[in-house]
N, C-alpha and C positions, 0 to 999 in steps of 0.2 A: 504493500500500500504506500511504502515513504517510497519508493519509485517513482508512481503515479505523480505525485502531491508533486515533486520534485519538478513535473514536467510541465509545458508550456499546453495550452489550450491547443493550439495550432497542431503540437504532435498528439494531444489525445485523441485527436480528431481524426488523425493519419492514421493512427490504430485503430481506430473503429471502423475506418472504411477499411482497410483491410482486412478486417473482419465483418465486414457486411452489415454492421451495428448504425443506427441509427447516431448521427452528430448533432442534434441539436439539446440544446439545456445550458446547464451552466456546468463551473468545470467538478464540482460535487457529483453531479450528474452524470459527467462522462466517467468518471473515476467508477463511480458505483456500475455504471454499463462496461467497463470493461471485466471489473471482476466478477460480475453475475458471467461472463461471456469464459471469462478463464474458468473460471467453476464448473460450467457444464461442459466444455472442452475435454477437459481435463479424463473424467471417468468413460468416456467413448474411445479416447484413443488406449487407456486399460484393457479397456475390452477387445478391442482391436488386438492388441497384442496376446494377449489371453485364448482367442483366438486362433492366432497362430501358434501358438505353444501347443493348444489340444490338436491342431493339424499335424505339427510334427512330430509327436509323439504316438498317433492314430500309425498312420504313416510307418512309424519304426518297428512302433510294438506288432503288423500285423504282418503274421507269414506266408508264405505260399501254402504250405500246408494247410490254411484254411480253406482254399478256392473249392468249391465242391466240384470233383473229377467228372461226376454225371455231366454235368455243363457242357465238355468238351470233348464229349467222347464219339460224338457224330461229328463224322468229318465227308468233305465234299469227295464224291466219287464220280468224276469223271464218266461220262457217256460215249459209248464205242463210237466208233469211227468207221468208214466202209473204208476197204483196201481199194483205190480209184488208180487206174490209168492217169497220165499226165493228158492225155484227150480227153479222157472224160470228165476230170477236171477244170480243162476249159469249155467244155459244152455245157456244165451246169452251171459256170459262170459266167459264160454268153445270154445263157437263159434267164439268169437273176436280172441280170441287165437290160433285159430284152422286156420281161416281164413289168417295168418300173414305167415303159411307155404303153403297156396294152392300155385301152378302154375296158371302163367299168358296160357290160351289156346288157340290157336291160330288157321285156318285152314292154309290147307295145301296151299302151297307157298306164305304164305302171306308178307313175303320178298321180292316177287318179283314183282306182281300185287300192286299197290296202292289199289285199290277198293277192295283187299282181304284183306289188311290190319283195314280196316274200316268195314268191316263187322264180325259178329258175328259166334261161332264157328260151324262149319261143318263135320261129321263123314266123315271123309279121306276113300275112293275107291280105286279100281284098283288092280292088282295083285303083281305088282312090288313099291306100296306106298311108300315111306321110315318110314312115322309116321306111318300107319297103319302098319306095320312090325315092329314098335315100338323101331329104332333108334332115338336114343339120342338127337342127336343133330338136331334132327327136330320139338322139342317141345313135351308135353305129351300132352296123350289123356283121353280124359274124360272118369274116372271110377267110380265104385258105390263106392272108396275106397277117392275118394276125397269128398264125402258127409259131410254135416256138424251134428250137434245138429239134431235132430228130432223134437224134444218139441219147437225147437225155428224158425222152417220153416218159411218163408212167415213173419216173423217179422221185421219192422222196428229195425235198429240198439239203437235206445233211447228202446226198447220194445213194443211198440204202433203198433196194428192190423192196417196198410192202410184198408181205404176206399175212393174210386172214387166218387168224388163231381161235379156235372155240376149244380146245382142249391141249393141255400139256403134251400128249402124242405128238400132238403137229408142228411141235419145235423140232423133234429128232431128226427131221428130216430137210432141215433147214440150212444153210450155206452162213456161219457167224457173220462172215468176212466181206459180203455183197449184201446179203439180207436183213430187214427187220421186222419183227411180228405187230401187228396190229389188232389186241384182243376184240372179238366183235362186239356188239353193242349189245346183244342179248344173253352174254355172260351172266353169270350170276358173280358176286363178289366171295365167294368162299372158293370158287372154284380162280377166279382170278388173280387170288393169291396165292394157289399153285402152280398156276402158269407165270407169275410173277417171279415166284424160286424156284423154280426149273430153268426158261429162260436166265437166269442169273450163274445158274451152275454153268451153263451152255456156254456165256457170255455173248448172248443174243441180246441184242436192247429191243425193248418195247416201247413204242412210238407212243401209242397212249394209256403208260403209266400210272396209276392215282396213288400221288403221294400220301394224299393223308390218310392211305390206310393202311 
């Protein structure tokens, strides 16, 4: 406090703005505003520090030996690969590419019907058509010029020849190295997770997989 007293108005004043304190009163007044300001200061930055003492003792005291093992004991496995020629290689990536400029095809009025919009395409009839007369702005029509790759027909985008699976038999007969299973739709799930771990012993990949079971 004989610090304060000690000082000129002018520097209490300079302390108070820099501490964001209001400067007006008399000098009683700023004396008393600084030490309400140092008072409450004071026990925040305690804590502050207090603080970091409990971080760094969290910190030391805790070991590896705590981490629970379960956590980390799934680890990412890698999905097979087909064995590709260096051609067939670039035929499925002529295709990727080729594929990025097709048109989306639609049938005809499928803007306006719902259920036409949800179904798949349809060679446009009639004499007066607009798509089959082949304006523009009714969508394009499917030609031999939107065709893709040849060599890479009927391939799986990873490269992998599909094959239809409804039972675990029907991997034995399957090629790991070109092939992969795709179980059918009317599987039942008890039996799909034995064609699940069969394929897996094989090391055949199965293209639609369900993780969460």
């Amino acid at each position: 406090m004989s610090d304060y007293e000690n000082m000129t108005v002018a520097e209490l004043k300079e302390l108070l703005k820099e501490a964001g304190l209001p400067v007006s009163g008399k000098k009683a007044d700023l004396i008393a505003r600084l030490q309400d300001g140092a008072e409450e200061t004071a026990p925040a930055e305690e804590e502050i520090v207090e603080e970091e003492i409990d971080d760094e003792v969290d910190d030391d005291d805790y070991d590896d030996e705590d981490w629970d093992d379960e956590e980390f004991d799934e680890e990412h496995v890698a999905r097979q690969k087909p064995i590709l020629s260096d051609d067939m290689k670039a035929a499925l990536a002529l295709r990727a590419a080729q594929k990025k400029g097709t048109p989306s095809f639609r049938r005809t009025e499928w803007f306006r019907y719902k259920r036409l919009s949800r179904s798949g395409w349809r060679k446009p009839h009639g004499m007066d058509n607009k798509q089959r007369r082949n304006y523009k702005y009714r969508g394009s029509l499917v030609r031999i010029g939107h065709g893709k790759v040849k060599a890479a027909n009927g391939l799986h985008p990873s490269g992998f020849e599909e094959v239809m699976v409804h039972n675990s038999s029907d991997l034995d007969s399957m090629d790991a190295e070109t092939q992969a299973a795709r179980v059918g739709a009317t599987v039942g799930g008890r039996k799909r997770e034995i064609i699940h771990s069969r394929a897996d012993e094989l090391g055949i990949r199965v293209l639609n997989r369900r993780r969460d079971r």
